[in-house]
C-alpha positions in Angstrom: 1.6 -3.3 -6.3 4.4 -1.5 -4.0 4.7 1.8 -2.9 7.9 3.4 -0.6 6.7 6.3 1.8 6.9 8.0 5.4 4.6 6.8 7.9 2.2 9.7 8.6 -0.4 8.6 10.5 -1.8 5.3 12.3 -5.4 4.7 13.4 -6.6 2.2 15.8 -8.2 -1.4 14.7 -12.2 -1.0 13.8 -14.3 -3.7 14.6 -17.3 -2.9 11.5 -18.4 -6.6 12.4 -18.4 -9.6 14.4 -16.2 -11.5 11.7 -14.5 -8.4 10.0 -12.4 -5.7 11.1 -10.2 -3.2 9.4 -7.4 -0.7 10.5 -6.3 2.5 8.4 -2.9 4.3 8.3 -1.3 6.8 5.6 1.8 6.7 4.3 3.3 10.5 2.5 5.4 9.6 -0.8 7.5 12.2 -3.1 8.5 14.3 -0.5 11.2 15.2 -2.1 8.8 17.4 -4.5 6.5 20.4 -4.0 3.6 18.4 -3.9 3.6 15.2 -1.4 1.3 13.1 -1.7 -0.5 11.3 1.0 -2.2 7.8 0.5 -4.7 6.1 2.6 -4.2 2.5 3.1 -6.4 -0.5 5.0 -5.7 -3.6 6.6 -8.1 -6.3 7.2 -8.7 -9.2 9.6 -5.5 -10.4 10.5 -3.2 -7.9 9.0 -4.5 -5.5 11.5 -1.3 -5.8 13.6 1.0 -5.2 10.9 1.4 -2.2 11.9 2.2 -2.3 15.1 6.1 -2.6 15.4 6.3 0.7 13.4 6.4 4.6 14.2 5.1 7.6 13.0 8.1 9.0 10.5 9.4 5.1 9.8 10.6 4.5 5.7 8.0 1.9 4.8 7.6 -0.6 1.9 3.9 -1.2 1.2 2.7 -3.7 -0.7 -1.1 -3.6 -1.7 -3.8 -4.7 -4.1 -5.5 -2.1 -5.3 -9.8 -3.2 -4.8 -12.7 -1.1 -6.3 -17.0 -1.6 -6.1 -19.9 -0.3 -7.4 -22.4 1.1 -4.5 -25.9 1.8 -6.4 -27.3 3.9 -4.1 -30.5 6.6 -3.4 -28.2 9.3 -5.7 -26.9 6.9 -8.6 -24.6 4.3 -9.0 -20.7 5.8 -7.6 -17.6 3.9 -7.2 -15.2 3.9 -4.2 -11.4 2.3 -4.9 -9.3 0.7 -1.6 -5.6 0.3 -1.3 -6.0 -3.2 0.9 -2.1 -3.5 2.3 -1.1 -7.2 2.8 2.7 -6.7 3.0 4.5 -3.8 5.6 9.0 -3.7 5.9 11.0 -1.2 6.6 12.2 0.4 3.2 15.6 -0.5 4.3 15.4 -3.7 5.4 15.1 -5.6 1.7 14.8 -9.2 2.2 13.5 -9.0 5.4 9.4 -9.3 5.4 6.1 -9.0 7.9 4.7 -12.2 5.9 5.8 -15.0 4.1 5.1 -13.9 0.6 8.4 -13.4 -1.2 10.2 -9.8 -2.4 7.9 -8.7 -6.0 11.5 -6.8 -6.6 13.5 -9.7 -6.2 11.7 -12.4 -8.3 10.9 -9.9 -11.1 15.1 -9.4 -11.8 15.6 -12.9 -12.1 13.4 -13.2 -15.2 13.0 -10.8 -18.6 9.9 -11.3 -18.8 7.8 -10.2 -15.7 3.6 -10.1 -15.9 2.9 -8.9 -12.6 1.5 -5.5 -11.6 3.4 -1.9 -12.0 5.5 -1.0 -9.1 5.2 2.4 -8.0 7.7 4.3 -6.6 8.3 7.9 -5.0 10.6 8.7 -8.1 8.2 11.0 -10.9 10.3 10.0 -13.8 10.0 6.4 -12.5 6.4 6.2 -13.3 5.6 7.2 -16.4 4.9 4.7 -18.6 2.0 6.0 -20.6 2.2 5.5 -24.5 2.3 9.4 -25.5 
């Protein structure tokens, strides 16, 4: 999935283990409307320093999977979700890329038919695509 926002905040690298660690950062969309929204977003291992080359205020390009699990705990079983970024650009930088993988955008107009995942964007009218 892809999202476009405004760098709002950045957090320093977590070391939660010996083999694992995990930074945060959030990223404001739509605000262009009277409700922004703000989105918390993680990187892992050695995505980490993705984030490093940009400021607070930059126009990113984010692109994420979207990870959920079940925790069955003392209360009940609950469910937490993660947006786990892989992919950070500048929102105007288009072909250029933090990672090798290529441009979702770009290989999805080449072909009709295109099975991968929705792409979000800061645009309301852009996003609905609900049967009713």
């Amino acid at each position: 999935m892809e999202v476009t926002g405004q760098l709002k905040m950045k957090f320093d690298t977590q070391r939660i283990s010996e083999k694992f660690q995990k930074r945060e950062f959030v990223l404001s969309t739509e605000l262009s409307t009277p409700y922004p929204q703000h989105v918390s977003f993680q990187l892992t291992q050695d995505k980490c320093n993705l984030l490093d080359q940009y400021n607070l205020g930059d126009e990113l390009k984010i692109q994420f999977n979207l990870r959920g699990r079940e925790w069955n705990g003392p209360q009940g079983i609950k469910y937490f979700n993660t947006l786990e970024a892989w992919r950070i650009e500048k929102a105007s930088a288009g072909a250029t890329a933090s990672s090798g993988a290529p441009n979702v955008n770009q290989t999805a107009s080449k072909t009709e038919t295109n099975n991968s995942s929705p792409v979000f964007t800061s645009n309301v009218g852009d996003n609905d695509d609900l049967p009713f």
